[in-house]
C-alpha positions as CSV (number, residue, x, y, z in Angstrom):
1,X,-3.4,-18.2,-30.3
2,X,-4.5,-20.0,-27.1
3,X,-7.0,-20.9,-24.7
4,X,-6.6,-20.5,-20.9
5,X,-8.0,-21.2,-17.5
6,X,-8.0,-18.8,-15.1
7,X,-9.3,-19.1,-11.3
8,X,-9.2,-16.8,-8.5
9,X,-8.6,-13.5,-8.7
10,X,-8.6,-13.1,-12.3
11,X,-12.0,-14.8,-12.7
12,X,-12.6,-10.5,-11.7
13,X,-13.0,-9.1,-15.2
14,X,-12.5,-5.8,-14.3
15,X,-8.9,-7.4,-12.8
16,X,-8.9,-9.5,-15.8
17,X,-8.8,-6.0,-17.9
18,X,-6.3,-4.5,-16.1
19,X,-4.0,-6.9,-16.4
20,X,-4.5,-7.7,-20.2
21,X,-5.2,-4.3,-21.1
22,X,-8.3,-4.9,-22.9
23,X,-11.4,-7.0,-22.7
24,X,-11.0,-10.6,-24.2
25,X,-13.7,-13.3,-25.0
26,X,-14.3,-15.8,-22.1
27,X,-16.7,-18.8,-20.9
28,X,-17.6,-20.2,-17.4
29,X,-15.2,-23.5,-17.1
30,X,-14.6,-25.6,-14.2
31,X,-12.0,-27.9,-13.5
32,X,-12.5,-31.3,-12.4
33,X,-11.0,-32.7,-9.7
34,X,-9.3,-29.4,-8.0
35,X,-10.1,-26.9,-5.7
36,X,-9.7,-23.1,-5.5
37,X,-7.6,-22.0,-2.4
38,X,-7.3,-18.9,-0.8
39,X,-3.7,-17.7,0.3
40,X,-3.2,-14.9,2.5
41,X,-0.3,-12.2,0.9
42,X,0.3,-8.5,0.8
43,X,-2.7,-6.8,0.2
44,X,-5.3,-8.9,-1.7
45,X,-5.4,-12.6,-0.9
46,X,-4.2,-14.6,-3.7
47,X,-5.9,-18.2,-5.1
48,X,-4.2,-21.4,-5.3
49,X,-5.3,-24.4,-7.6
50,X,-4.9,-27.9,-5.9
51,X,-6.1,-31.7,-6.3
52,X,-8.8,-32.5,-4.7
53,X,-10.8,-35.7,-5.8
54,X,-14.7,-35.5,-6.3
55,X,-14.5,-31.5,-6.5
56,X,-14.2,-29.2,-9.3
57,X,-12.6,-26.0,-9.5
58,X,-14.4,-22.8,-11.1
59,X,-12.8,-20.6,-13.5
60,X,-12.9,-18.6,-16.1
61,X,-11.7,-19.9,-20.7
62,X,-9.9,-17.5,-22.1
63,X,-10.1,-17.8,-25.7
64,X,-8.0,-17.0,-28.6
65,X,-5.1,-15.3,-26.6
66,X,-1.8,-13.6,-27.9
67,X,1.8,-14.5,-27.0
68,X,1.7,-10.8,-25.6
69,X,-1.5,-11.3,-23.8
70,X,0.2,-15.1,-22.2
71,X,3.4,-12.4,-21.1
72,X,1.6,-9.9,-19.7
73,X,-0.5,-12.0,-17.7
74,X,2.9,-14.0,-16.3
75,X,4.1,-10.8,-15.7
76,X,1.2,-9.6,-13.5
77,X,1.4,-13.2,-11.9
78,X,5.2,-13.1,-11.5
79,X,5.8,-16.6,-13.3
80,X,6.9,-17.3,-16.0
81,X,4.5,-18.9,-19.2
82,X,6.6,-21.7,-19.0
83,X,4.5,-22.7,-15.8
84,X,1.5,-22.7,-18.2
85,X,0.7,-26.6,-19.4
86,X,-2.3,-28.5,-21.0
87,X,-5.2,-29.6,-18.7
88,X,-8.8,-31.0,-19.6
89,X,-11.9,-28.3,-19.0
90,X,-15.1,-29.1,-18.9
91,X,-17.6,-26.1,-19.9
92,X,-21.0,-25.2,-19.1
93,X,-22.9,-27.3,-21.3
94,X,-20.6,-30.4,-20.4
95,X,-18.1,-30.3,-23.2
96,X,-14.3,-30.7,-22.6
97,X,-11.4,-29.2,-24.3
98,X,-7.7,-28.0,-23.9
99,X,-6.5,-25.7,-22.4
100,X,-3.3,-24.5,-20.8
101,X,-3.4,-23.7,-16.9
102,X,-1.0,-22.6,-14.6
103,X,1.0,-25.5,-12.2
104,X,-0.4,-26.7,-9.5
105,X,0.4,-25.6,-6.0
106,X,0.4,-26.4,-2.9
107,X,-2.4,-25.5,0.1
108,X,-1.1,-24.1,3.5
109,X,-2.9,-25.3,7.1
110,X,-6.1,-23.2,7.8
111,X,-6.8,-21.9,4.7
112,X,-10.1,-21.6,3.2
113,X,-11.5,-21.9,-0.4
114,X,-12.0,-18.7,-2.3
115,X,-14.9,-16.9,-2.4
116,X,-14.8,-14.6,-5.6
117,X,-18.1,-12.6,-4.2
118,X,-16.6,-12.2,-1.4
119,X,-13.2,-11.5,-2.4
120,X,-14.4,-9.2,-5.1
121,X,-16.4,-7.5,-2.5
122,X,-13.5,-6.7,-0.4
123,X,-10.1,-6.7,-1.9
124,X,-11.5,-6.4,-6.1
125,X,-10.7,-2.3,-5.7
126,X,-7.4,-2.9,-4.8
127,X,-6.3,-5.5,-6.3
128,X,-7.4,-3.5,-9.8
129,X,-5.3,-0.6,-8.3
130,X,-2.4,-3.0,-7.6
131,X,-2.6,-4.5,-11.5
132,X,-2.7,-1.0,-12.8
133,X,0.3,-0.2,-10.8
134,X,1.9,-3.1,-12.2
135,X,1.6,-2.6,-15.8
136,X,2.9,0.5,-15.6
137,X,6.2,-0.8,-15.8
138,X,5.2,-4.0,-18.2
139,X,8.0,-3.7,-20.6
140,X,10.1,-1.5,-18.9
141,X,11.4,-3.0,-15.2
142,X,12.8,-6.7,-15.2
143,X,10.7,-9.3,-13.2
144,X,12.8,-10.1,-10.8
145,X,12.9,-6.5,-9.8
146,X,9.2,-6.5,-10.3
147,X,8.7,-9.4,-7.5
148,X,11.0,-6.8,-4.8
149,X,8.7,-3.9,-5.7
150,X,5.0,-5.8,-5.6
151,X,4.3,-5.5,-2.0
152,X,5.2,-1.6,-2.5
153,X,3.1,-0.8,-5.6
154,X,0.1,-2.8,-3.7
155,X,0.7,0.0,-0.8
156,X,0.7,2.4,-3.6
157,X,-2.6,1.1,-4.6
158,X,-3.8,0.8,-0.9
159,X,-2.8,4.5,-0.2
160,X,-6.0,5.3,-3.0
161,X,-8.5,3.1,-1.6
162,X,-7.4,5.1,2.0
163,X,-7.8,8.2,0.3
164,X,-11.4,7.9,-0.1
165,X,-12.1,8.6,3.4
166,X,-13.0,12.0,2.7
167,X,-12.1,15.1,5.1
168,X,-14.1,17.7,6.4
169,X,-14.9,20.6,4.1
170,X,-16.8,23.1,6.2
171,X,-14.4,25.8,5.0
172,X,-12.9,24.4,1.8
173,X,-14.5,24.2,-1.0
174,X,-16.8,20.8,-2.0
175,X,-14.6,21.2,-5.3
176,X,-14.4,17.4,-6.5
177,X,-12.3,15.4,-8.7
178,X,-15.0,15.7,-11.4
179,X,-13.5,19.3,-11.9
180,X,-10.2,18.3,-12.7
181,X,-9.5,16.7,-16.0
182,X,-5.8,14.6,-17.1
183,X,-5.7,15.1,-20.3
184,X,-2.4,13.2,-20.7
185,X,0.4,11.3,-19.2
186,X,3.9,11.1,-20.1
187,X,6.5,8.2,-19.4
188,X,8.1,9.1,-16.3
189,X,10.0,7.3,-13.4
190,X,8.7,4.1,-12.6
191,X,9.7,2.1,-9.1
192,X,9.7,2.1,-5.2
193,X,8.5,5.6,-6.1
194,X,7.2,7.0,-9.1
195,X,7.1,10.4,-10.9
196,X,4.4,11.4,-13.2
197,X,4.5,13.5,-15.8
198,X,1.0,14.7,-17.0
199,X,-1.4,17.5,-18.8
200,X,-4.4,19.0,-16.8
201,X,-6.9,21.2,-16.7
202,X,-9.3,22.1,-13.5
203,X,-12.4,24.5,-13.1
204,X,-11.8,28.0,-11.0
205,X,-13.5,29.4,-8.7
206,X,-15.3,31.4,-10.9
207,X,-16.5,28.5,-12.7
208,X,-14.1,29.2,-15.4
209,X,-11.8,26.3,-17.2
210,X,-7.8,26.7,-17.0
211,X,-5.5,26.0,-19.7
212,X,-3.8,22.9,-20.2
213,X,-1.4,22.6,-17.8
214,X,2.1,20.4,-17.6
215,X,2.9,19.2,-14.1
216,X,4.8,16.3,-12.3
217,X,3.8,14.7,-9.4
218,X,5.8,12.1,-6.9
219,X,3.7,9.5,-6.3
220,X,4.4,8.0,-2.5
221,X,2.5,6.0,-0.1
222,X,0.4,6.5,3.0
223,X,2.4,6.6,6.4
224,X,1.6,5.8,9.8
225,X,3.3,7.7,12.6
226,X,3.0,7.6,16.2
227,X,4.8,9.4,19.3
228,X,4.7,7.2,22.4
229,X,4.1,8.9,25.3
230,X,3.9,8.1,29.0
231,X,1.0,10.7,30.9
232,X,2.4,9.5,34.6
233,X,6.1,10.7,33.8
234,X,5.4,13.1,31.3
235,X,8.3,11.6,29.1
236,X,8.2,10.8,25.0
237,X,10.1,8.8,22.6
238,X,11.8,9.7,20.1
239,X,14.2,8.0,17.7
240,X,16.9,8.9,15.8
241,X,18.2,7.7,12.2
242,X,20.3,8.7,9.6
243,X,18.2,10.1,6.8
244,X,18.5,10.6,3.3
245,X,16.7,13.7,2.5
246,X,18.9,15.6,4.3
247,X,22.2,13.9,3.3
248,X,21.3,14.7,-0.2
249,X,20.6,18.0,0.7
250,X,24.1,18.7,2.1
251,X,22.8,18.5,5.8
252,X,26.1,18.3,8.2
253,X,24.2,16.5,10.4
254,X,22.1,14.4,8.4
255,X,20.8,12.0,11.6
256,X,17.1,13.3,12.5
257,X,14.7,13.3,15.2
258,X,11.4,11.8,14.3
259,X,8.5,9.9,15.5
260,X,8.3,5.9,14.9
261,X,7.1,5.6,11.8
262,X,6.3,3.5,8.3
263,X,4.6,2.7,5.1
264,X,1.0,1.6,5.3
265,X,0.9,-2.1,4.2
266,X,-1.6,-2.9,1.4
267,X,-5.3,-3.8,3.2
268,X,-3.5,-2.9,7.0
269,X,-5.2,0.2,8.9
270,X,-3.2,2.8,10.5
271,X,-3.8,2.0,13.4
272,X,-2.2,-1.6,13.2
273,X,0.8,-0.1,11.5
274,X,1.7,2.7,14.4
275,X,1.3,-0.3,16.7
276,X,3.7,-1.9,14.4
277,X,6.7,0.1,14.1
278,X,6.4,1.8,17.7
279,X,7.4,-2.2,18.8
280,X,9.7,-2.3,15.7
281,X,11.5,0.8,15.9
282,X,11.4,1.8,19.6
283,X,10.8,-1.6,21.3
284,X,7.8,-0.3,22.9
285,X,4.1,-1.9,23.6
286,X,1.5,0.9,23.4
287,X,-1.6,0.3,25.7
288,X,-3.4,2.7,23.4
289,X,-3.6,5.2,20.3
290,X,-5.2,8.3,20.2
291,X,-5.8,9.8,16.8
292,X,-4.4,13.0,16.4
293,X,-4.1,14.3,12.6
294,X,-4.4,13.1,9.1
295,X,-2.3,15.3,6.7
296,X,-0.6,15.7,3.3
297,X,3.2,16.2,3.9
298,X,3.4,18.4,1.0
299,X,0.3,18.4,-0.9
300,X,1.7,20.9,-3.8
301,X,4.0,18.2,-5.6
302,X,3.3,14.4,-3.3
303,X,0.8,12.2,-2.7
304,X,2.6,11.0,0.8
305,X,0.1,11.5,3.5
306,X,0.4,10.7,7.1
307,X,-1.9,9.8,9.6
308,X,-0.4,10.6,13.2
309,X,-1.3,8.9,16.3
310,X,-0.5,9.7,20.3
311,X,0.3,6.2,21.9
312,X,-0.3,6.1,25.4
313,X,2.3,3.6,26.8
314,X,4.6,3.2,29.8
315,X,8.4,4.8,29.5
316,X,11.3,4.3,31.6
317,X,15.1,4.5,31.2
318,X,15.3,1.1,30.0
319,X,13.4,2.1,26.8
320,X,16.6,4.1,25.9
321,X,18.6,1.7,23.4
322,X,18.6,0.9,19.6
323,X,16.4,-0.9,17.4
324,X,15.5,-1.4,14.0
325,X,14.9,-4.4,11.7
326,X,18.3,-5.7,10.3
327,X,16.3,-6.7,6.4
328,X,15.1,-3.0,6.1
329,X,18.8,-1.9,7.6
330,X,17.4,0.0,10.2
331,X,19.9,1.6,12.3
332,X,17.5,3.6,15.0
333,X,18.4,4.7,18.6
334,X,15.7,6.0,20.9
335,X,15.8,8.8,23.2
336,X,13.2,8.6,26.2
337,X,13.2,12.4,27.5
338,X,10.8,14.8,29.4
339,X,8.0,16.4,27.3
340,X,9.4,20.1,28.4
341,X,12.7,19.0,27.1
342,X,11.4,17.9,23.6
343,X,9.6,21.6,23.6
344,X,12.8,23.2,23.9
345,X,14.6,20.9,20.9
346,X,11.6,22.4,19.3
347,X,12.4,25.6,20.4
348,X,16.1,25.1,19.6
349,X,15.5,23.9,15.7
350,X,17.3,20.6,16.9
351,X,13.7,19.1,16.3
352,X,13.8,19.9,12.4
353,X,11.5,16.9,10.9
354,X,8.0,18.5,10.4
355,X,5.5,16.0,11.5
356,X,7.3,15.5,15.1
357,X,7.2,19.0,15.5
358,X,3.3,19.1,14.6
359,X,3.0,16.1,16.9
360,X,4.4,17.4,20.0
361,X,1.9,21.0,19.5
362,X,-0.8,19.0,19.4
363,X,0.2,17.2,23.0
364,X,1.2,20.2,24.1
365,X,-2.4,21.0,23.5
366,X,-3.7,18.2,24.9
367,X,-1.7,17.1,27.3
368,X,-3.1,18.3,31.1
369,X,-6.4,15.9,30.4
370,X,-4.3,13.1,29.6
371,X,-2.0,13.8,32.5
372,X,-5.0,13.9,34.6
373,X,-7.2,11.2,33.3
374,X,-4.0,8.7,33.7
């Protein structure tokens, strides 16, 4: 059994829990001589511990841990326990004792100490989402692969916390997830995406209970997708890509017509992303966004969900080219054509991705007030 200092994030108990998979006995500590840094990464800001004479870093004892609680918590961290070694920690009433810690590291330029308030505040939901995304596959996906797939599962875990923006229900039911009921979850496919395999039950609408039910779900991320558009000329973008949906469905022409488009980073907005990927996809600056829809792709068996944007921008023939970011081998080429023209690919079925279709209706729809506000 061990003791351990903890700072930062984990100092969170509810974080603490997730990660450990239980509650375990602690005491306020502090650690003389160090500060507690805050470090920007994808999605909650991490802590770092560093020197720094006359202060004292606050923490958190751990007491009595397993070798299995030490491994899950290197594994959440994505170190390894041999990082852990023996420090001095002074406790509340001014005693010291041993404990292990992890290494020191090293502060960047500009950043500021960490405020757990304030981080708990503001990233604590997500980073608990992000922890119970990465447990998940404690045991069963290697660490190394584990380090690749952290930024994703944090998106995972962001695409929740954007989920609680709740929709209009003026014709829906008010039905909430208090009448649904997971009775179980099976193992299923843990990784860039994941399938779950689980037992429900949900009320009617007659106020009746359902049986048990066995379903499977594919668990995605939010997206961000935006179709740049020029009101003067009365021309869009749109790119084309090889895609792998279709290839696997046997598509003989596999490359598809689409708006720019991309994950939702953990803690970014939409909005930042569609600026994102229109200048990393297409090559284009928007001057604006205009909101247009926020929709499930396919809400019967996905959690994907998209939120669409219009972005007003200037388009000329030089906008015509290819693009893409080399590390996510992107291989895009955009098409800068007349909005009458992209109708008719509609019309044609040569526009056969959903979303861009739904995207140019609702410009056609719109489209005479921007064309005369521009």
């Amino acid at each position: 059994m061990a003791d351990l200092f903890v700072f930062g994030p984990l100092r969170h108990a509810p974080l603490r829990e997730k990660v450990l998979g239980r509650a375990v006995a602690c005491e306020t500590a502090r650690l003389s001589g160090y500060s507690v840094y805050e470090v920007a990464a994808k999605g909650a800001p991490e802590a770092v511990l560093c020197q720094t004479p006359g202060a004292a870093a606050e923490g958190v004892l751990l007491r009595d841990l397993s070798n299995q609680d030490l491994a899950r918590l290197a594994y959440y961290e994505g170190e390894s326990v041999d990082v852990l070694r023996e420090m001095s920690v002074t406790m509340s009433d001014g005693a010291t004792v041993q404990a292990l810690a992890r290494a020191l590291g090293c502060v960047p330029d500009g950043e500021r100490l960490f405020d757990l308030a304030e981080w708990a505040a503001e990233w604590g939901r997500l980073a608990c989402g992000t922890a119970r995304e990465i447990m998940a596959q404690y045991g069963r996906t290697e660490p190394e692969t584990m380090a690749r797939l952290r930024p994703f599962l944090a998106a995972r875990a962001w695409a929740r916390e954007l989920a609680r923006q709740d929709a209009p229900h003026a014709l829906r039911s008010a039905r909430g997830l208090d009448t649904v009921e997971i009775l179980r979850d099976r193992p299923g496919f843990e990784g860039f995406f994941r399938l779950r395999d689980f037992d429900l039950r949900f009320r009617r609408f007659d106020g009746s209970m359902t049986e048990t039910l066995s379903r499977e779900g594919f668990v995605a991320y939010d997206a961000a997708l935006v179709l740049p558009y020029d009101p003067e000329t009365d021309r869009v973008l749109l790119i084309e890509q090889l895609r792998y949906g279709p290839v696997l469905r046997g598509d003989p022409k596999p490359s598809i017509l689409e708006p720019p488009a991309g994950l939702v980073d953990a803690g970014e907005s939409p909005e930042v992303c569609a600026l994102r990927e229109a200048e990393e996809e297409a090559g284009v600056q928007l001057r604006e966004l205009r909101p247009m829809m926020r929709v499930y792709a396919s809400p019967g068996y996905t959690t994907e969900f998209f939120h669409c944007f219009l972005g007003l921008c200037e388009l000329s023939e030089a906008d015509n080219g290819l693009g893409g970011l080399d590390e996510e081998h992107e291989d895009i080429r955009s098409h800068v054509i007349p909005f009458e023209r992209a109708m008719a690919l509609v019309d044609s079925g040569e526009v056969n991705a959903g979303p861009l279709v739904m995207m140019l209706y609702w410009l056609a729809r719109h489209r005479e007030e921007l064309r005369r506000s521009a």
